[in-house]
C-alpha positions in Angstrom: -3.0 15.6 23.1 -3.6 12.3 24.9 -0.6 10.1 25.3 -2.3 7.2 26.4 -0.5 3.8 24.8 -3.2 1.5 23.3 -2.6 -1.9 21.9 -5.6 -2.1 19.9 -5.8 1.3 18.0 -8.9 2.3 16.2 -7.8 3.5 12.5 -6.8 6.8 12.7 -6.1 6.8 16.2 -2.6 7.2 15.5 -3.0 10.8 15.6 -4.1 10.7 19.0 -2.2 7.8 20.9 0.5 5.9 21.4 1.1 2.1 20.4 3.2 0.0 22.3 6.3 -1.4 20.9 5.8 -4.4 22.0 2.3 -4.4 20.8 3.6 -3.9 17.5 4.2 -6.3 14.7 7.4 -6.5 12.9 8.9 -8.3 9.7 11.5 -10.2 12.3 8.5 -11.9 14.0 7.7 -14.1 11.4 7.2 -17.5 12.2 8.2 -20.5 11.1 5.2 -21.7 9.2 5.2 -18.3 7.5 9.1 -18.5 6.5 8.1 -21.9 4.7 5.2 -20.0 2.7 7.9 -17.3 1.9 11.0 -20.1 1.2 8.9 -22.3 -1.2 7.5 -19.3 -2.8 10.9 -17.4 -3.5 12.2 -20.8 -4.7 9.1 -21.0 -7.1 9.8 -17.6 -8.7 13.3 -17.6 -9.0 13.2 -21.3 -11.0 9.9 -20.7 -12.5 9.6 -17.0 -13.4 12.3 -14.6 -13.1 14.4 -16.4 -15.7 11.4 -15.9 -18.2 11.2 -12.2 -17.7 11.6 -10.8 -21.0 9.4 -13.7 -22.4 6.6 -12.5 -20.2 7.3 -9.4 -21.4 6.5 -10.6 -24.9 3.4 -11.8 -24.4 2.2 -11.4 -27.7 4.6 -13.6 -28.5 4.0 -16.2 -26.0 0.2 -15.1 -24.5 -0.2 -18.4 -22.8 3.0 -18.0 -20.5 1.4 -15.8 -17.8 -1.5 -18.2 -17.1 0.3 -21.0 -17.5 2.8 -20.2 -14.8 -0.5 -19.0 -12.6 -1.7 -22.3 -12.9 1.6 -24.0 -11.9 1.9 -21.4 -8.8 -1.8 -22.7 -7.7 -0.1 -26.0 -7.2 1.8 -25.1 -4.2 -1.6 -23.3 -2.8 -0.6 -20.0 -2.9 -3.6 -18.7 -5.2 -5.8 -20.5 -2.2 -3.7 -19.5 0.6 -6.0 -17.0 2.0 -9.2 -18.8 0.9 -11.5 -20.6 3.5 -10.7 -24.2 3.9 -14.0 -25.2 2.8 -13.5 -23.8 -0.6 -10.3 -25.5 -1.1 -8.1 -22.7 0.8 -6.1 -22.6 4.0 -7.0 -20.2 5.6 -3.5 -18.2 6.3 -3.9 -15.4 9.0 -3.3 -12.2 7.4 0.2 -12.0 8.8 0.8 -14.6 6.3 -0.6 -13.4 3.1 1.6 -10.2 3.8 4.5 -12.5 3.9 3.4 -13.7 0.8 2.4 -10.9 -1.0 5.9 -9.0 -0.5 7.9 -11.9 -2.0 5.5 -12.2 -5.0 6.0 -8.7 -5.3 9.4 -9.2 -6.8 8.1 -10.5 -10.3 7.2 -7.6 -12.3 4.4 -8.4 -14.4 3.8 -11.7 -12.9 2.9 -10.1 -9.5 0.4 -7.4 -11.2 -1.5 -10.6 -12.7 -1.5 -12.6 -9.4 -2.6 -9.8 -7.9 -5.7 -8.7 -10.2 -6.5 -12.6 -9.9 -6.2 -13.1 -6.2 -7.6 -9.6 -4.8 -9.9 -7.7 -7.1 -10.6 -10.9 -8.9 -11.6 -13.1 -6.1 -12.2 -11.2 -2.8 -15.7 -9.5 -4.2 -17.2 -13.3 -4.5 -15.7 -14.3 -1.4 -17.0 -11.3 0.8 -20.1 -10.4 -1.2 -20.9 -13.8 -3.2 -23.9 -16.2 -1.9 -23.0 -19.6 -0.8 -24.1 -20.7 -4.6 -21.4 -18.6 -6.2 -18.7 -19.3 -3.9 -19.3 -22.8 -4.4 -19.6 -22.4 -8.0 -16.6 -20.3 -8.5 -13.7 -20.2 -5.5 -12.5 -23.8 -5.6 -11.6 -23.1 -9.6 -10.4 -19.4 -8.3 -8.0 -21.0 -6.0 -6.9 -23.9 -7.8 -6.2 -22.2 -10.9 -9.1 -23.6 -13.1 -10.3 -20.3 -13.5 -8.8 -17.1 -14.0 -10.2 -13.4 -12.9 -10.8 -9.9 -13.9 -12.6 -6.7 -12.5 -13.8 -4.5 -14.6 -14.6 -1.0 -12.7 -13.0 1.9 -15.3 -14.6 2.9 -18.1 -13.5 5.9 -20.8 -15.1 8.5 -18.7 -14.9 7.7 -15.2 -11.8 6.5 -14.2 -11.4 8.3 -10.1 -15.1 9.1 -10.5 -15.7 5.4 -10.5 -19.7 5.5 -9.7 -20.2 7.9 -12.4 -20.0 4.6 -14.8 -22.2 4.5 -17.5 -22.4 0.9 -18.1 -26.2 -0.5 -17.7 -28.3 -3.7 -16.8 -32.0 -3.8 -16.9 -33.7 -6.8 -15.9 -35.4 -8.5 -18.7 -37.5 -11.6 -17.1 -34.9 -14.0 -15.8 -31.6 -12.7 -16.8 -29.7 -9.1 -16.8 -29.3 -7.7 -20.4 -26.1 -5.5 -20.1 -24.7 -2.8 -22.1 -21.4 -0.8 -22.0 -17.3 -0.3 -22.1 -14.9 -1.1 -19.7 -11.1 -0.3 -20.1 -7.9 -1.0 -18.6 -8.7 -4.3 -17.4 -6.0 -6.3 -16.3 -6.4 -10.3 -17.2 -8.6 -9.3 -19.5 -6.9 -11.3 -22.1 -6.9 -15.2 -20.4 -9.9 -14.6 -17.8 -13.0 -16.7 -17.3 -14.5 -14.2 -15.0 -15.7 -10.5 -15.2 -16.6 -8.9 -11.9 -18.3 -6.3 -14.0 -19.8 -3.1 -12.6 -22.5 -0.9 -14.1 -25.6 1.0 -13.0 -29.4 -0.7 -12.3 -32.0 1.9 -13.4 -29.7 4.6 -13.8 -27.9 5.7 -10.5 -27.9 2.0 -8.6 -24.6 1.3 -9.0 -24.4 -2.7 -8.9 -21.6 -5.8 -9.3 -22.4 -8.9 -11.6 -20.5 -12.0 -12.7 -19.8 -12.5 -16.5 -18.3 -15.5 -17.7 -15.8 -15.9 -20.5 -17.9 -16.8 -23.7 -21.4 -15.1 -22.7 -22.8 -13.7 -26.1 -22.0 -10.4 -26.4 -18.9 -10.1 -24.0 -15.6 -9.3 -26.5 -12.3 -7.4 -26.0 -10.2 -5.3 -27.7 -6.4 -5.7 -28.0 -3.8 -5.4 -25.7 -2.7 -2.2 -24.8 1.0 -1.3 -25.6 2.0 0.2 -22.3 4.8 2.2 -20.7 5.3 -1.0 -18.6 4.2 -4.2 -16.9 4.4 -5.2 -20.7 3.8 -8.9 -19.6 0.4 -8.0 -17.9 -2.8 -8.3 -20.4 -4.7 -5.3 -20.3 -7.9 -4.7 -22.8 -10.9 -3.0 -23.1 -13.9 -5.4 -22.3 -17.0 -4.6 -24.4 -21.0 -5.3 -23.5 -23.3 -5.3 -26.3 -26.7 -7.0 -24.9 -24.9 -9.7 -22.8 -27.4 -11.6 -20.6 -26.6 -13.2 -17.2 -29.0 -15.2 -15.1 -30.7 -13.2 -12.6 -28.6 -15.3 -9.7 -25.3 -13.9 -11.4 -25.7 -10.3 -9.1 -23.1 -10.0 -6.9 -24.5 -8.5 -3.6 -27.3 -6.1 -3.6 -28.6 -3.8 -6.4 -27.4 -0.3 -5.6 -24.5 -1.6 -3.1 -21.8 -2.0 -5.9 -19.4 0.7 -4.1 -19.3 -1.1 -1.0 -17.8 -4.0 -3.0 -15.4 -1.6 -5.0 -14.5 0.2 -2.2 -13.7 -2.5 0.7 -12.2 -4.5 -2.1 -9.6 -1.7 -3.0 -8.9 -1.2 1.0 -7.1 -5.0 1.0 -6.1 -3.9 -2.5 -4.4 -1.0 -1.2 -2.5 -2.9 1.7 -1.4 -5.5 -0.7 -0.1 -3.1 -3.3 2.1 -2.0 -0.6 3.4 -4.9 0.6 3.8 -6.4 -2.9 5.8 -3.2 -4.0 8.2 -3.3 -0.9 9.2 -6.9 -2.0 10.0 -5.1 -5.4 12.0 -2.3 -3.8 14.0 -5.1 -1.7 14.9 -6.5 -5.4 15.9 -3.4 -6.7 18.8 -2.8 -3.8 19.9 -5.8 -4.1 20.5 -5.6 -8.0 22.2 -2.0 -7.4 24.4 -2.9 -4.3 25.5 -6.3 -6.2 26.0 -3.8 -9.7 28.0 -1.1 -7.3 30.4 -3.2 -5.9 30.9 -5.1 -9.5 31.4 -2.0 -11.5 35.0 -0.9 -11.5 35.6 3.1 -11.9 38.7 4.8 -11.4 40.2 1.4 -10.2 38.0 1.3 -7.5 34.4 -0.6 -7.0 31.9 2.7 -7.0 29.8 1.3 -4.0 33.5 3.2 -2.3 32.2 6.3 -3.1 29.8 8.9 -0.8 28.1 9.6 -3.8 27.1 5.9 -4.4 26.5 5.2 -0.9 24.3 7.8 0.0 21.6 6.6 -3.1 22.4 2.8 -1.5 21.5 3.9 1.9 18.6 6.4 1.4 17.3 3.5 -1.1 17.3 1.2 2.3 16.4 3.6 4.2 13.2 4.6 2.7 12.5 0.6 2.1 13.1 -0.1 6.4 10.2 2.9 6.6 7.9 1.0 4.5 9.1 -2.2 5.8 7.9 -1.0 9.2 4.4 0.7 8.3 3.5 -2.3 6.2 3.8 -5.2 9.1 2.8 -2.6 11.6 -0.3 -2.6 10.0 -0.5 -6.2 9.2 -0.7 -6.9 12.9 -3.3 -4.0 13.5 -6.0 -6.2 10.8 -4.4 -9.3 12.2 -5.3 -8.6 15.8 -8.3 -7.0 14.7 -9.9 -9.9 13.1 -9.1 -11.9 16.0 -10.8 -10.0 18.0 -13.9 -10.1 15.6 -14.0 -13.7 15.3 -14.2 -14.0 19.1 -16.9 -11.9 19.1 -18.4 -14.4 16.9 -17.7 -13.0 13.4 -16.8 -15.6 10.4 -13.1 -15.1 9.6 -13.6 -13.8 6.0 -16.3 -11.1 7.9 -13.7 -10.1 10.4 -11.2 -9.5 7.7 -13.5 -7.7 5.9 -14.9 -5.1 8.8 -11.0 -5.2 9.9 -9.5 -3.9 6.3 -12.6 -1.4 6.4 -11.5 0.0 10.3 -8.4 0.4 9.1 -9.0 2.1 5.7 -7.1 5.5 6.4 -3.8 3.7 6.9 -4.6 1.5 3.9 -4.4 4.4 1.5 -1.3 5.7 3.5 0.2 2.4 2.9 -0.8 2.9 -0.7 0.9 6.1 -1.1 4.2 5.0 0.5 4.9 1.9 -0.9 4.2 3.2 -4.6 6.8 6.2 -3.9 9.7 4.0 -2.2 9.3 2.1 -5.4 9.2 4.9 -7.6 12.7 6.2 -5.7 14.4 3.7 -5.3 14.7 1.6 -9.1 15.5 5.6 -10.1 18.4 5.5 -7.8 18.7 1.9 -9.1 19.4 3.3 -12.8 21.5 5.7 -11.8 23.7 3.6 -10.3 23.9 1.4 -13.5 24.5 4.5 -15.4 24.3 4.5 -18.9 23.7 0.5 -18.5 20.7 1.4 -16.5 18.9 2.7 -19.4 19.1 -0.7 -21.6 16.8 -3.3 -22.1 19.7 -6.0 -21.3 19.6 -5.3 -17.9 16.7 -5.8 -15.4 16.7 -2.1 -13.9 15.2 -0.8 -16.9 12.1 -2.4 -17.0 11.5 -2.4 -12.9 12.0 1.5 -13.8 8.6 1.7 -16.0 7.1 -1.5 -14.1 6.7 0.9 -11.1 5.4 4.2 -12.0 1.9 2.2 -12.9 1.9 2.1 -8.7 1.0 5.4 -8.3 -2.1 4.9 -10.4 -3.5 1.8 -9.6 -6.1 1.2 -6.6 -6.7 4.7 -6.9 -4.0 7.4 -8.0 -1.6 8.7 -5.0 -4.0 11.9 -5.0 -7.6 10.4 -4.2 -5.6 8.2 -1.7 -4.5 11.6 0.3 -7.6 13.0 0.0 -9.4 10.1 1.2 -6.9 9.4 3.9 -7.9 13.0 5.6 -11.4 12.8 4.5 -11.5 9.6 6.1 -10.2 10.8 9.4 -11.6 13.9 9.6 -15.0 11.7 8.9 -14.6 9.9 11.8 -13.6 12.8 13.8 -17.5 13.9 12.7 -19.1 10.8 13.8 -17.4 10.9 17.0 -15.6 7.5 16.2 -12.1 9.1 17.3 -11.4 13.1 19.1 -9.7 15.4 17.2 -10.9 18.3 17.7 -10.8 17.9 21.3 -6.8 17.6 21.0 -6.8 20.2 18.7 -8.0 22.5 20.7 -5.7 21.5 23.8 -3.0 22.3 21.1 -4.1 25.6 19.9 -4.2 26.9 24.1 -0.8 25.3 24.1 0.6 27.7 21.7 0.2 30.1 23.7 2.0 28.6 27.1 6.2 29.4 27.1 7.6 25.9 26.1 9.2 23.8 28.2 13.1 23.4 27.8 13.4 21.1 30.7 13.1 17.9 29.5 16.7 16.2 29.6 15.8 12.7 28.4 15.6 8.9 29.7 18.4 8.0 27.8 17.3 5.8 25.3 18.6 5.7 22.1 15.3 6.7 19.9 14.7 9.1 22.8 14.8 12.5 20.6 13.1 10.5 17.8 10.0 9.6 19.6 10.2 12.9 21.3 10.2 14.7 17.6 7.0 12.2 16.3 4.5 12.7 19.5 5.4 16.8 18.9 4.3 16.2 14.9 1.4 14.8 15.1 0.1 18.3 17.6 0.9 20.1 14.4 -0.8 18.2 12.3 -3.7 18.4 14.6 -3.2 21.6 15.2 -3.6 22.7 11.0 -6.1 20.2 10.5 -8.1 21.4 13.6 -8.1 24.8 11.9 -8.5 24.3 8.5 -11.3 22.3 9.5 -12.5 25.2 11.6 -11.9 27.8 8.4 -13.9 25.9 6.1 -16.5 23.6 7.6 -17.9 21.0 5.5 -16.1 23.3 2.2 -12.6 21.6 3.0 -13.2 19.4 0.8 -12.8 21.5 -2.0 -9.4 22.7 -0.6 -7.4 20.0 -2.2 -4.4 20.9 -1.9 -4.4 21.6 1.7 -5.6 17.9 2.4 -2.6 16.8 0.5 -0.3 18.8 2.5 -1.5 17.5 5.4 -2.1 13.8 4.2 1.7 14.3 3.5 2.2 15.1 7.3 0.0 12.0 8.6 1.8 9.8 5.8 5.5 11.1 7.3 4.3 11.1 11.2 2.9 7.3 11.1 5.6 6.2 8.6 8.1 7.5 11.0 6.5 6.2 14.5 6.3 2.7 13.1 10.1 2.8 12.0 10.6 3.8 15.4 8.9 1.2 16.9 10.2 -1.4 14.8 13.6 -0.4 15.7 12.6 0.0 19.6 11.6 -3.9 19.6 14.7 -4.5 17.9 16.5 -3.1 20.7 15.1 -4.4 23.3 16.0 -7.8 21.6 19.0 -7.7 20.6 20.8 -4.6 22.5 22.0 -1.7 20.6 25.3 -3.2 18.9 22.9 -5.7 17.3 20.9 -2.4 16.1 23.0 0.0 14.7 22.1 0.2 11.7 18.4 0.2 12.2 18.9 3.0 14.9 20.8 4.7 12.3 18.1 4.7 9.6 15.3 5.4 12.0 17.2 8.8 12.6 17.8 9.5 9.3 13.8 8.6 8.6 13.0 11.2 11.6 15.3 13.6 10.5 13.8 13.9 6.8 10.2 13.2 8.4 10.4 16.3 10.4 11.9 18.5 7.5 9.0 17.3 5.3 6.1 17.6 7.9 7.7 21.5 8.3 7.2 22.4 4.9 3.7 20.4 4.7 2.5 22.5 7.7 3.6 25.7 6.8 2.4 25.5 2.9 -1.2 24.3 4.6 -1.4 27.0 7.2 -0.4 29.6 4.4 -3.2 28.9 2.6 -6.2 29.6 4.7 -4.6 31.8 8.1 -3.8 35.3 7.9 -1.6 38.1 9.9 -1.1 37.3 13.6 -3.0 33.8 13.5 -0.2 32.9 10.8 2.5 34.0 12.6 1.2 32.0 16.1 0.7 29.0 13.9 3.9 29.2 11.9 6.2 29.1 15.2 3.8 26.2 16.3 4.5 24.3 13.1 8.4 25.9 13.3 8.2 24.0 17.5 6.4 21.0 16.9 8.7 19.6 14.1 12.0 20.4 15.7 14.5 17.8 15.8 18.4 17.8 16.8 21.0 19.1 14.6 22.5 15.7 13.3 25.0 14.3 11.4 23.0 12.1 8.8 25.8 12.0 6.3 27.9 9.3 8.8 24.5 7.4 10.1 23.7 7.1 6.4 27.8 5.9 5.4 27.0 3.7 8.5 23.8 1.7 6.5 25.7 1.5 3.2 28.2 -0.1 4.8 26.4 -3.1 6.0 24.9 -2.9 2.3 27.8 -3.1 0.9 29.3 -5.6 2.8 26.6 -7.7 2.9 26.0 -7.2 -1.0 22.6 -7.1 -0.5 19.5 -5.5 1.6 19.9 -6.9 4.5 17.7 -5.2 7.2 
């Protein structure tokens, strides 16, 4: 496998070379201008919105609240943040809209609405809308004038998205369209439909419905598990007619829209959840050093500390992978608009390069989430589970996550379809690697290598070994079943589990590397300490990944040679996690708060 360090990796690459730690963004490398966007933003929330939680919450009671408070939010620009200047915007680099998306990612069901309004809401018109319709519509989209849905499920095809039955014939002039959507968020307060539905039977195609076109109605709100505050309806088409110019892109090219739409989507869910699981710690570590049990605060005890750290731990991870690859798309759309690309085009061929680690991203932020307001309840206790305290509803708020932007599942199999896609077109080598690793195997290993020293040494060490065993079982499974794998999902979910922990783990490391060399290792010690802790679990995890992959399709000695590679390649030193992991909740605890 090639080691060669690369500052501008391809998607995927990350399999197959090294990125710089230097080359690497980071969450500490936000500037200025970005920390104001973040500051006045926070301030706006915690005035504005987090004291009217349970109100939102109510919003049968008080259906207004959520758009009112969008509208106020578009005051300060940050519904136009990321919109081009000539439609009202400014233009933020995506750097910046990560910064912002994490701390709006702390409001519950305020966050899910912002989020239907400024991604899937807006971004189809301003990557696939002519000049007409962005005119029309992304000065109100920004300002707040004008609200938006997207309206992709219906009953029957929910993952099998293009399998909508939803029609429009053209009739003269106008499109006359028929059909059911469901589970569309806004639905309630929008004045836009991006509605999706198929042009003489199999061209799947995107058109713009405004609030009050004749024949356009919804159903109620849906009583939900959670993000209560969040209006989601059914949106019904019987015979509504739109002017031919309201098409959105071209007839038949409707899943390009919903599919590089959901790539940003993706990203932003994950950055938006992280700002969430940041929250949650900092609710339980102010709640465990509060709560009094056997005359002692409960943050004193291992039990307690351990949920605390592995809570951080997991959120540092995410933290990492996130901004890691913020700077990837970042870079990669400057490069695109000095190759002469519009800024919107760059972002949009960027988020597309770097789909694979978009549905990782996915994945990983929705699970922290999941973890750690679980660990959150359980450190309230029997308080946890009542409505008078906040935990309880970020406990059903997240488990939506997993299912929005396309479940966890279609994300891992996309992920490795995705890669091992590219691996066909000969837009990145894989099997050439693969192969290298397989000859490998059979070579004594090497016992020699005594280290440079470094502190993340073993842990980089462990990460560059992982990824040749997850070459190595997706080289052969690849090789078993040809163009079949796809069938075999579970084994791409065992080995989308191994790329999720391999990346996940290499940008932790990274992060922490830059650290280092920044501010020494005293300054570090607790990011060092849950980088090994991430490695150590990452290794454990990409074991049991390999070996329930290669168990599924290799037989007698070809299992046993492939079982020791797995049992070689994710090897990691015996290590004391319990004291690295009393070591994070400590600055927790003292701090009262997440403070990495």
């Amino acid at each position: 496998m090639s080691t060669e360090r690369n500052n501008n990796l391809k998607g995927g690459e990350f399999l197959i070379k090294e990125q710089t730690a230097q080359s690497t963004f980071i969450p500490e490398q936000v500037n200025e201008e970005q920390k104001m966007f973040r500051d006045m933003t926070r301030d706006f929330l915690e005035k504005e919105v987090t004291p009217l939680r349970e109100k939102i919450d109510k919003q049968l009671e008080n259906p207004d609240l959520v758009p009112e408070l969008m509208h106020k939010i578009a005051e300060l620009g940050i519904l136009s943040a990321a919109l081009p200047e000539e439609f009202g915007g400014m233009s933020v680099d995506f750097n910046t809209e990560s910064v912002l998306s994490e701390e709006l990612g702390k409001t519950q069901s305020f966050s899910v609405a912002l989020a239907a309004h400024m991604g899937i809401g807006t971004l189809p018109i301003l990557y696939y809308g002519t000049e007409e319709q962005k005119k029309k519509y992304l000065p109100g989209l920004g300002d707040g004038t004008i609200k938006a849905s997207y309206c992709l499920t219906e009953p029957d095809s929910g993952s099998d998205a293009l399998a909508a039955k939803s029609k429009a014939v053209l009739d003269g002039d106008e499109w006359v369209i028929n059909g059911q959507k469901m589970w569309i968020t806004n639905a309630g307060f929008a004045d836009l439909f991006t509605v999706f539905a198929q042009v003489d039977g199999d061209k799947f195609t995107a058109f713009i419905i405004e609030k009050g076109t004749p024949g356009l109605s919804l159903g109620d709100e849906e009583v939900k598990l959670g993000i209560k505050g969040s209006s989601t309806r059914q949106v019904f088409l019987d015979n509504v007619r739109v002017p031919k110019s309201n098409l959105l892109g071209e007839i038949g090219k409707g899943h390009k829209i919903a599919f590089n739409v959901l790539n940003i989507g993706r990203y932003k869910l994950c950055a938006m959840v992280m700002g969430g699981s940041k929250k949650s710690i900092d609710i339980a570590t102010n709640y465990a050093n509060e709560r009094k049990q056997f005359g002692v605060a409960i943050s004193s005890f291992g039990a307690i500390q351990h949920k605390l750290a592995e809570m951080a731990i997991k959120t540092y991870a995410t933290d990492s992978a996130t901004y890691r690859v913020s700077g990837l798309i970042t870079d990669k759309i400057a490069e695109l608009v000095a190759e002469g690309k519009t800024k919107v085009e760059g972002k949009l061929i960027a988020a597309e390069e770097y789909s694979i680690e978009c549905a990782l991203l996915k994945i990983l932020g929705s699970e922290t989430l999941d973890y750690v307001v679980d660990e959150a309840v359980q450190i309230f206790g029997g308080t946890g589970y009542s409505e008078e305290y906040p935990v309880a509803s970020m406990y059903r708020d997240a488990r939506i996550n997993r299912i929005f932007e396309g479940t966890n599942e279609i994300n891992r199999m996309l992920a490795v379809g995705q890669l091992l896609k590219k691996a066909m077109k000969g837009e990145i080598d894989l099997m050439g690697p693969a192969m290298k690793i397989q000859e490998e195997l059979m070579e004594i290993p090497d016992f020699g290598d005594d280290g440079d020293g470094s502190p993340l040494y073993e842990d980089k060490k462990a990460v560059r070994q992982a990824k040749k065993a997850i070459l190595m079982a997706a080289g052969a499974a690849a090789q078993k079943y040809m163009m079949e794998l796809e069938k075999q999902q579970e084994i791409l979910m065992n080995l989308a589990d191994m790329a999720l922990d391999v990346f996940t783990a290499e940008s932790t490391i990274l992060r922490t590397e830059k650290l280092i060399e920044q501010q020494g290792e005293e300054g570090t010690a607790g990011q060092i300490a849950m980088t090994k802790c991430y490695v150590n679990d990452a290794m454990e995890r990409c074991y049991l990944s390999g070996k329930h992959a290669i168990s599924a399709f290799a037989k007698d000695d070809m299992l046993v040679m492939m079982h020791m590679g797995i049992k070689r390649f994710t090897k990691y030193p015996l290590t004391d996690t319990i004291a690295l992991r009393r070591k994070v909740a400590a600055l927790l605890i003292a701090e009262n708060k997440y403070c990495f």
